[in-house]
C-alpha positions as CSV (number, residue, x, y, z in Angstrom):
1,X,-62.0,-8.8,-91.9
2,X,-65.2,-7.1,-90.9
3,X,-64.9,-3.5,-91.1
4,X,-68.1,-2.9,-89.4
5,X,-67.8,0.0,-85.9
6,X,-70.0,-0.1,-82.9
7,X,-70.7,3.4,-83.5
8,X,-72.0,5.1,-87.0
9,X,-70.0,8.3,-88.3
10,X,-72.9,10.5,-87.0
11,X,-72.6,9.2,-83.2
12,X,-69.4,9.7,-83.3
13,X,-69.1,13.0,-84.4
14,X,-72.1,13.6,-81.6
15,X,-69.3,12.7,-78.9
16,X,-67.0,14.7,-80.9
17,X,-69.0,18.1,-80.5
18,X,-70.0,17.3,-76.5
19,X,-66.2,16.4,-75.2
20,X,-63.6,16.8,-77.5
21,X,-62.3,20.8,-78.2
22,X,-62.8,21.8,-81.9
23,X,-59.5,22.6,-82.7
24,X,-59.3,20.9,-85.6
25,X,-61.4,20.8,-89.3
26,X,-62.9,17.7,-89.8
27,X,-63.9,15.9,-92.6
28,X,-67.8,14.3,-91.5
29,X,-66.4,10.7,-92.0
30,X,-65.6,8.4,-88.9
31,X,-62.6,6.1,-90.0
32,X,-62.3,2.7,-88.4
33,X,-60.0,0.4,-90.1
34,X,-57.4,0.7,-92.9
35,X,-55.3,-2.0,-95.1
36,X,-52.4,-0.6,-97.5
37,X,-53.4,2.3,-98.9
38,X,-56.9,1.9,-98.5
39,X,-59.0,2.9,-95.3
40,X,-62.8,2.4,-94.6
41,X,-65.1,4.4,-92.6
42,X,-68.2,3.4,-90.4
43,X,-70.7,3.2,-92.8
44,X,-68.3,0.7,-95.2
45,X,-67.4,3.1,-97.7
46,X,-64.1,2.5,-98.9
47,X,-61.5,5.2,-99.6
48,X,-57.9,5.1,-101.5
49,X,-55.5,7.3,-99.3
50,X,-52.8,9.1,-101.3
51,X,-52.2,11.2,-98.1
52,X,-52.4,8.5,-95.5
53,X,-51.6,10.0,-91.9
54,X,-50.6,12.8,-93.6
55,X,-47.5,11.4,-94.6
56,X,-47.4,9.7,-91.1
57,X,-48.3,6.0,-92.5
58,X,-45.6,5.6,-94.7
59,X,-45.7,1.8,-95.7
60,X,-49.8,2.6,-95.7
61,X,-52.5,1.4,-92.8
62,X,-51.0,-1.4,-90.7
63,X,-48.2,-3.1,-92.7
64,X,-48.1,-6.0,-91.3
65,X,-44.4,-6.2,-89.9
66,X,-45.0,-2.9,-88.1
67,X,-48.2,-4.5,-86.6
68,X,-46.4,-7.4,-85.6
69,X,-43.7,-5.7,-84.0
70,X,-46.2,-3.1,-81.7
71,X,-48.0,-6.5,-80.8
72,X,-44.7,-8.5,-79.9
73,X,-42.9,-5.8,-77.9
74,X,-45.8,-4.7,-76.3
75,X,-46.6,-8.3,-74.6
76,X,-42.5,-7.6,-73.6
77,X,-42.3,-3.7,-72.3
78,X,-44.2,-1.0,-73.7
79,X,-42.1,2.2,-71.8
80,X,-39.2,2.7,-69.6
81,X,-37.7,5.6,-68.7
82,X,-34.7,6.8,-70.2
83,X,-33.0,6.6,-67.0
84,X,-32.1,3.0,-67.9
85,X,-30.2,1.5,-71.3
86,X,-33.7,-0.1,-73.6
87,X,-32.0,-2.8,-76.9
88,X,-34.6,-0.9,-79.2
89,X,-33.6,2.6,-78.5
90,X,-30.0,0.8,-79.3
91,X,-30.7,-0.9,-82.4
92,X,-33.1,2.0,-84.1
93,X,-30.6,4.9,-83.6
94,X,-27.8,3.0,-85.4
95,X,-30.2,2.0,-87.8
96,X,-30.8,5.9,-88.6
97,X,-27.4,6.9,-88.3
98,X,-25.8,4.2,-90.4
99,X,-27.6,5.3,-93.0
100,X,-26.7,9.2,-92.1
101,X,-24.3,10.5,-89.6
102,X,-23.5,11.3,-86.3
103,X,-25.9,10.5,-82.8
104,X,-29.2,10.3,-82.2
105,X,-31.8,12.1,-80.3
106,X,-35.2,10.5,-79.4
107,X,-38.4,12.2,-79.3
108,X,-42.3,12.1,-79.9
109,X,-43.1,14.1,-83.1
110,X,-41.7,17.1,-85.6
111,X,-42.0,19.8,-83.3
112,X,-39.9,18.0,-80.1
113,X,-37.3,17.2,-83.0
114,X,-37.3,20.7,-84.4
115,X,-37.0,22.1,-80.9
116,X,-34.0,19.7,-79.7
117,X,-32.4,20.9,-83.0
118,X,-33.2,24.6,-82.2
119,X,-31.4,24.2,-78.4
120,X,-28.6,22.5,-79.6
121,X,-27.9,25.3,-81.7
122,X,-27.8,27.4,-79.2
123,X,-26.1,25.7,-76.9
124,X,-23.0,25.3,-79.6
125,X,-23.1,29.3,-79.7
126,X,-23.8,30.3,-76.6
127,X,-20.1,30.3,-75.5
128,X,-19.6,32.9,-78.4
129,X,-23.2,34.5,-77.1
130,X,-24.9,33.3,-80.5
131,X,-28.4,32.6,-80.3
132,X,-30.3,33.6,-83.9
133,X,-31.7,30.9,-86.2
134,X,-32.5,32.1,-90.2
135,X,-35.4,30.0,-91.3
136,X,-37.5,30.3,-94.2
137,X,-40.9,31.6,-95.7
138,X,-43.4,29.4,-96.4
139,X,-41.6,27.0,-94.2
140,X,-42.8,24.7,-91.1
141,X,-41.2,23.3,-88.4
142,X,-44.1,22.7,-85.8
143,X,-46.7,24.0,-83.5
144,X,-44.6,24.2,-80.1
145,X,-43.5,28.0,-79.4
146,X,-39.8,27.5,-80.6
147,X,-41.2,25.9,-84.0
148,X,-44.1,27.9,-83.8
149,X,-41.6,30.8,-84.3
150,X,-39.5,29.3,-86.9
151,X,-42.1,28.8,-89.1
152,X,-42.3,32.0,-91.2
153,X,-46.1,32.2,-91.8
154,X,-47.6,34.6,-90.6
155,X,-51.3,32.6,-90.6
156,X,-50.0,30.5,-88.0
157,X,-48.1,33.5,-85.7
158,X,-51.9,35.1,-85.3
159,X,-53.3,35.7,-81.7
160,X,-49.9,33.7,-80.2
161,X,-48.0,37.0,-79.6
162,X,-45.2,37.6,-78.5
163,X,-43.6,34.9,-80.2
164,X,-40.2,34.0,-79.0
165,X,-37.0,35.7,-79.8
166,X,-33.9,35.0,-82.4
167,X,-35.6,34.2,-85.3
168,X,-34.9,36.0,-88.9
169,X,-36.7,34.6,-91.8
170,X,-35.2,34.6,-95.3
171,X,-37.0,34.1,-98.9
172,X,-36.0,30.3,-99.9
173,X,-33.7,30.5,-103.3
174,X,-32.1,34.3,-102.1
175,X,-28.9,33.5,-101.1
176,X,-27.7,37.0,-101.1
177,X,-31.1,37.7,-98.6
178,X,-29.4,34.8,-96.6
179,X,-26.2,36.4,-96.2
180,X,-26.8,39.5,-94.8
181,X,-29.5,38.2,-92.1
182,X,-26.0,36.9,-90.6
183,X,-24.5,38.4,-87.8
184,X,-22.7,37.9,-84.6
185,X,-25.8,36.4,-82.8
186,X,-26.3,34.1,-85.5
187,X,-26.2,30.4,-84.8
188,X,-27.9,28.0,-87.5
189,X,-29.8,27.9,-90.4
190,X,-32.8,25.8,-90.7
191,X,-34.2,24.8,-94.0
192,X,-36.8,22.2,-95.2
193,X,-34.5,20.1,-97.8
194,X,-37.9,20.5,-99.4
195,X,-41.1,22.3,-98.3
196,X,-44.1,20.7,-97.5
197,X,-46.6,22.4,-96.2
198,X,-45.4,25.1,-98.0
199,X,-46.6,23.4,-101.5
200,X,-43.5,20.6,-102.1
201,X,-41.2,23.4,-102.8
202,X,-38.3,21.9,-104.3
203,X,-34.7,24.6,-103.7
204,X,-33.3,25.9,-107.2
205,X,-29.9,24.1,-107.5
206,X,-27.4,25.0,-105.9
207,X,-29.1,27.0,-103.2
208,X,-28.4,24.3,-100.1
209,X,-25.0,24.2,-101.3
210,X,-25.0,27.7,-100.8
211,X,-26.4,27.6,-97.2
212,X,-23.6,24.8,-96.6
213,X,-20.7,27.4,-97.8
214,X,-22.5,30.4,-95.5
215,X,-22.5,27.6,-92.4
216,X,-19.3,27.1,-92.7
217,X,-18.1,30.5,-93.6
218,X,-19.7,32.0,-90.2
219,X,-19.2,29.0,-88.4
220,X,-23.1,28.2,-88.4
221,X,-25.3,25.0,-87.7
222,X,-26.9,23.7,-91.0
223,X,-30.3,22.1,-89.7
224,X,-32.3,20.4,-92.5
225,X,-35.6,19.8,-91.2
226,X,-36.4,16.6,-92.8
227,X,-39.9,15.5,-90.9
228,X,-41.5,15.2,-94.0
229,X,-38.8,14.2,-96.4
230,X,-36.9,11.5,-94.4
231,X,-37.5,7.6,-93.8
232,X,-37.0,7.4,-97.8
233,X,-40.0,9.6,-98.3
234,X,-38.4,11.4,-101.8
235,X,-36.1,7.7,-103.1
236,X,-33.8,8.1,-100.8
237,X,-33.1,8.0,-96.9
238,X,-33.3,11.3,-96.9
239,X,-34.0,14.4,-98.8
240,X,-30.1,16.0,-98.4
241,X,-28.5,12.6,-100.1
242,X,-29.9,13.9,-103.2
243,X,-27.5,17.0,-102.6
244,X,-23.4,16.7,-102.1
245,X,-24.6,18.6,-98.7
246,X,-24.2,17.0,-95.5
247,X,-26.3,19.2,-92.8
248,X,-25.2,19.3,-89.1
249,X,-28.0,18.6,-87.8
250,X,-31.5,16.6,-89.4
251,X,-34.8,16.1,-87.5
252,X,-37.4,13.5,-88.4
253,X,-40.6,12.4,-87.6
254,X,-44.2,11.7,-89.2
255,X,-43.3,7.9,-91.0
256,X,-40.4,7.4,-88.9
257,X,-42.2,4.7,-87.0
258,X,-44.6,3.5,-89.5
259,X,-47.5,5.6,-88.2
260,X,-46.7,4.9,-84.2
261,X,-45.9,8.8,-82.5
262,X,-41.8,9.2,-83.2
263,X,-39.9,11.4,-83.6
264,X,-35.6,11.7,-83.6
265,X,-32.9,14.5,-84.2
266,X,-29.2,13.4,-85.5
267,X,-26.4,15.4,-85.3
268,X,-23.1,15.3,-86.2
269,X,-20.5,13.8,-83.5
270,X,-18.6,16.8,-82.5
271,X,-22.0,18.6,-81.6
272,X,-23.1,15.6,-80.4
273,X,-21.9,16.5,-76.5
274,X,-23.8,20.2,-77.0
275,X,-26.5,18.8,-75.7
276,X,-25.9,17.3,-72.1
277,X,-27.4,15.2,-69.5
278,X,-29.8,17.8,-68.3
279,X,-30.3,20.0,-70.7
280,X,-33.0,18.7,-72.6
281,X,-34.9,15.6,-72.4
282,X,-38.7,13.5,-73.2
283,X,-40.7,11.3,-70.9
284,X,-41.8,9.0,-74.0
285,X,-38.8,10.0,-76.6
286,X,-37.4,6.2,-77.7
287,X,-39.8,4.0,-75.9
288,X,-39.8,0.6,-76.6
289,X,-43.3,0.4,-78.6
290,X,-42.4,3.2,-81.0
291,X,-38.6,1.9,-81.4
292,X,-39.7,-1.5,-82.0
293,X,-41.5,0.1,-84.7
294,X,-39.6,2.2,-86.5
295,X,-37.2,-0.8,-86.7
296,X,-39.6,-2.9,-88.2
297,X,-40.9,0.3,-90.6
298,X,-37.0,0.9,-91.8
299,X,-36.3,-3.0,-92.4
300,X,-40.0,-3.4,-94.3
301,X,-38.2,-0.6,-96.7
302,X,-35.4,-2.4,-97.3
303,X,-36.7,-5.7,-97.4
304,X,-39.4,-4.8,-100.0
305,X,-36.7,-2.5,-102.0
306,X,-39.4,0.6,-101.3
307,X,-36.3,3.5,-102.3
308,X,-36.7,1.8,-105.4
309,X,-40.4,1.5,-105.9
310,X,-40.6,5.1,-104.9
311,X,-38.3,6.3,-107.4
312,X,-40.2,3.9,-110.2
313,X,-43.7,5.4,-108.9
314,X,-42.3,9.1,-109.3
315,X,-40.9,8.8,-112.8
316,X,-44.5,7.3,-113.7
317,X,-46.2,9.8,-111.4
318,X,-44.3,12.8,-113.3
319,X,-44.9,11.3,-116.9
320,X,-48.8,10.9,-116.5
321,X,-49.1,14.5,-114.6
322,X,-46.7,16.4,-117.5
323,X,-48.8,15.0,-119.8
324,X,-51.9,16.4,-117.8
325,X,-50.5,20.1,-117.4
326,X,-49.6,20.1,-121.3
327,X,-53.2,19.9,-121.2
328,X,-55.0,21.5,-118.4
329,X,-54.0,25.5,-118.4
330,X,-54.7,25.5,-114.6
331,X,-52.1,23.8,-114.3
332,X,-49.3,25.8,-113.1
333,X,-46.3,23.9,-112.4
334,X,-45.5,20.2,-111.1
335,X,-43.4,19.5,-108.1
336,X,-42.3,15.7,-107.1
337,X,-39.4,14.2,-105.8
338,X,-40.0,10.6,-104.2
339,X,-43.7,10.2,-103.4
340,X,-43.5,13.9,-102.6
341,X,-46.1,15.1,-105.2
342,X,-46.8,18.7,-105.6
343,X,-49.7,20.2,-108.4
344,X,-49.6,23.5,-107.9
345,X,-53.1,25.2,-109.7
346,X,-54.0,28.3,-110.9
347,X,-57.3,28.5,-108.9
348,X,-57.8,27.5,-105.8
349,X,-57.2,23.5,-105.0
350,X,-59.8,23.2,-101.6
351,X,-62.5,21.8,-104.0
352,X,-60.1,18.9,-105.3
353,X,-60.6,17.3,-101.6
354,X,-64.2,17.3,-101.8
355,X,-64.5,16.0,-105.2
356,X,-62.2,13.5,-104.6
357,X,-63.7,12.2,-101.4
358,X,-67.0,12.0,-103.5
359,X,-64.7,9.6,-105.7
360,X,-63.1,7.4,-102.9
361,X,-59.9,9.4,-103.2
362,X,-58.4,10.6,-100.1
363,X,-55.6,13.6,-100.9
364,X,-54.8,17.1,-99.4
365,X,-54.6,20.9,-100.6
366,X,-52.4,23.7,-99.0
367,X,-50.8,27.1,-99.8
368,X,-54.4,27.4,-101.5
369,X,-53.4,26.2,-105.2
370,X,-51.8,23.2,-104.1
371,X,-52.7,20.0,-104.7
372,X,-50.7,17.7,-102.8
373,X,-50.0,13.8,-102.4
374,X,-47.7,12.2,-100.2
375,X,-48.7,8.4,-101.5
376,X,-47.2,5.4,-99.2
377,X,-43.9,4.1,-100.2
378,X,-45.3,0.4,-101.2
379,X,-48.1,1.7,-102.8
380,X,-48.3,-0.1,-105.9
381,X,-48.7,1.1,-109.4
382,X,-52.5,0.3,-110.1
383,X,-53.5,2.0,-106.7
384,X,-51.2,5.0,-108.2
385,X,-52.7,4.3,-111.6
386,X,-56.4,4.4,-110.2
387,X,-55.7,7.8,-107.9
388,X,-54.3,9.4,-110.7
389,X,-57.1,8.5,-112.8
390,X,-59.8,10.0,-110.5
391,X,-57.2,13.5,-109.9
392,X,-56.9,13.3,-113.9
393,X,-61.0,13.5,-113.5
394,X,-61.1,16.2,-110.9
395,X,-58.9,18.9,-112.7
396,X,-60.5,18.5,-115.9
397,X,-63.7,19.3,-113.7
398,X,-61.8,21.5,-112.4
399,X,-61.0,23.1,-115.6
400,X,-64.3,23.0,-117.4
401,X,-65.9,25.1,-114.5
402,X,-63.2,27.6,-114.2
C-alpha cells in the first residue's frame, strides 16, 4: 500500500499555522497512514509507535477487524439518536459488563465518562445533601470543568479560575490523609487504579482496599477511573481485577473502541437508576460506528488471546528494563503492569522523545522524569524487542551526557 500523501509535512503544517488554533504541541511530522504498531509520515519515513494514539490504538493502527467493522456498519447506519433502541449499543454494553458489573453508560471520551461518574455521585447523595468527591494528586480525569477540577494538578487549574466546587484532593498511598477529608458532604472517591499521566503510578498494596473499607464505612461511591487502564490495557479487563476490590463505579475510554472516539461509565445495579432519563445524556454516546467498533476491538482481544500476550510482553518488558536500571544510575525506579510501562529518570526524560524520533521510535515523557510506553496489546515481541533496543540506546546516551 502506497504510503505517499497529497500534501508534504511542511504544507501541512502551513494550513496548520493559518486555520487551525495552536492549542496543542506538535511534533513537525505530518502522519498519513499506519499498520500495527508502525505509522508513516508524508515524506515515507517510517516510525515504530510504542505510544500509539496515546494509548487510544490499542490493537495498533487499523487492525483489521476494527477496520472492517467501521466499513460494514457504516454502509448500514452510522448514528441514531438515543431516542430509539440501536443492536450495537445492545451487544457492546453487555460485552463490558459481562466481563465487569452492573450497567452501562455511553459516551464520547474520558472526560464525558468521568463527568457521568462525577453526577451520579451526586445524585446518589444528594437526598442526604452529599456532594464532595476526594480525588488524588498527580491524578487525571479530563479537561471538561468537573474533570478539570478533579484532577489535582495544579499546572492544569492555571488561568481556568474559579474552578468548580466539592472537590478535596488526597496524597495517593495516605490512607489516614483519606480519612479525615471525609465528611458529611462527602459522596465518592475517585482514584486512577493506576496513574497515568501521573507517571504509571502503581498504589502500595493494600491502599484500594483501604479506599473500599472507607466507601463502605461512610457509605461513599468508589469510582476507579480506569480510561487508561481498561480494555485489558495492564493483562486484564481491567486494572481493579488485579485487586479483591470491586469499585461502584468505572469509566473508560481511549482503546475502548480500537482508536474510533468512545467512551462508557458502568456502575453497579443499585446505582444504576441514580442517573435518570433526563438527567444526563450525549448526542453521539453509543453510536453505531463507534459500538460496532468497540465490539470488534473487544472480540479481536479475545480472539488473538491479547490478556495473554500482554502479560508475556510485560514479564519480558520488566526483565530487559531491570537489567537496564541495575545498570544505568539514572534510572530511578520501574513501573509496569500490562503494557503500562513506566521509567521513571533521574533527569529530565523530554530529550528521550526527540532522540527517539531521530531513531524511528515513537514514545512519550510526563511528570518530567518519566519515560513512558503504553505499547499495543498485539504488539509482538520483535517490535518490543527492537523499541527496547533503541530506549536501551537512548538512556545510555542519556547517561553518558548527564
Amino acid at each position: 500500500m502506497s504510503t505517499a500523501s497529497a500534501l508534504d509535512s511542511q504544507s501541512t503544517i502551513g494550513l496548520f499555522d493559518e486555520y487551525v488554533i495552536p492549542n496543542y504541541t506538535r511534533y513537525p511530522v505530518s502522519l498519513v497512514r499506519g499498520e500495527g504498531s508502525r505509522v508513516w509520515d508524508a515524506e515515507g519515513n517510517t516510525y515504530l509507535d510504542l505510544f500509539p494514539g496515546w494509548g487510544c490504538n490499542i490493537l495498533g493502527y487499523s487492525a483489521p477487524a476494527v477496520v472492517q467493522a467501521i466499513q460494514e456498519q457504516a454502509s448500514r447506519l452510522i448514528h441514531v439518536p438515543n431516542t430509539w433502541y440501536i443492536e450495537q449499543q445492545g451487544r457492546f454494553a453487555e460485552f463490558l459488563c459481562s466481563r465487569s458489573f452492573g450497567k452501562a453508560f455511553f459516551c464520547n471520551s474520558g472526560a464525558e465518562a468521568n463527568e457521568a461518574a462525577i453526577k451520579l455521585a451526586r445524585l446518589h447523595g444528594s437526598a442526604a445533601g452529599r456532594f464532595r468527591t476526594i480525588t488524588f494528586e498527580k491524578g487525571f480525569h479530563g479537561r471538561t470543568f468537573g474533570a478539570l477540577t478533579a484532577t489535582a494538578q495544579p499546572k492544569y487549574h492555571e488561568g481556568l479560575g474559579p474552578l468548580m466546587a466539592g472537590f478535596r484532593y488526597a496524597a495517593m498511598n495516605d490512607l489516614e490523609g483519606v480519612e479525615k477529608l471525609i465528611d458529611n458532604e462527602t459522596c465518592a472517591i475517585m482514584i486512577e487504579p493506576i496513574q497515568g499521566e501521573g507517571g504509571v503510578r502503581i498504589p502500595e498494596p493494600g491502599f484500594l482496599e483501604g479506599l473500599r473499607k472507607l466507601c463502605d464505612d461512610n457509605d461513599l461511591l468508589l469510582i476507579f477511573d480506569e480510561v487508561q487502564t481498561g480494555m485489558a490495557r495492564t493483562g486484564e479487563w481491567f486494572a481493579y481485577q488485579h485487586t479483591e476490590v470491586i469499585p461502584d463505579v468505572i469509566t473508560m475510554a481511549k482503546g475502548l473502541a480500537g482508536g474510533v472516539a468512545c467512551g462508557a461509565m458502568i456502575t453497579q445495579d443499585e446505582f444504576a437508576g441514580d442517573l435518570r432519563p433526563g438527567m444526563h445524556a450525549s448526542t453521539f454516546g453509543g453510536n453505531s460506528l463507534a459500538m460496532a467498533a468497540g465490539i470488534a476491538t473487544g472480540e479481536t482481544i479475545e480472539r488473538e488471546n491479547l490478556l495473554q500476550n500482554v502479560s508475556d510482553n510485560a514479564a519480558y518488558a520488566f526483565e530487559r528494563l531491570d537489567q537496564l536500571r541495575a545498570e544505568l544510575p539514572i534510572i530511578n525506579e520501574l513501573r509496569i503492569c500490562g503494557m503500562m510501562i513506566g521509567i521513571d529518570l533521574t533527569i529530565p526524560s523530554g530529550p528521550a522523545v526527540g532522540k527517539a524520533m531521530n531513531r524511528g521510535l515513537l514514545l512519550n515523557s510526563t511528570q518530567d522524569t518519566v519515560v513512558r510506553l503504553l505499547p499495543a496489546l498485539n504488539i509482538t515481541r520483535g517490535e518490543l524487542e527492537e523499541g527496547l533496543d533503541i530506549v536501551t540506546a537512548i538512556l545510555e546516551e542519556m547517561a553518558s551526557e548527564a
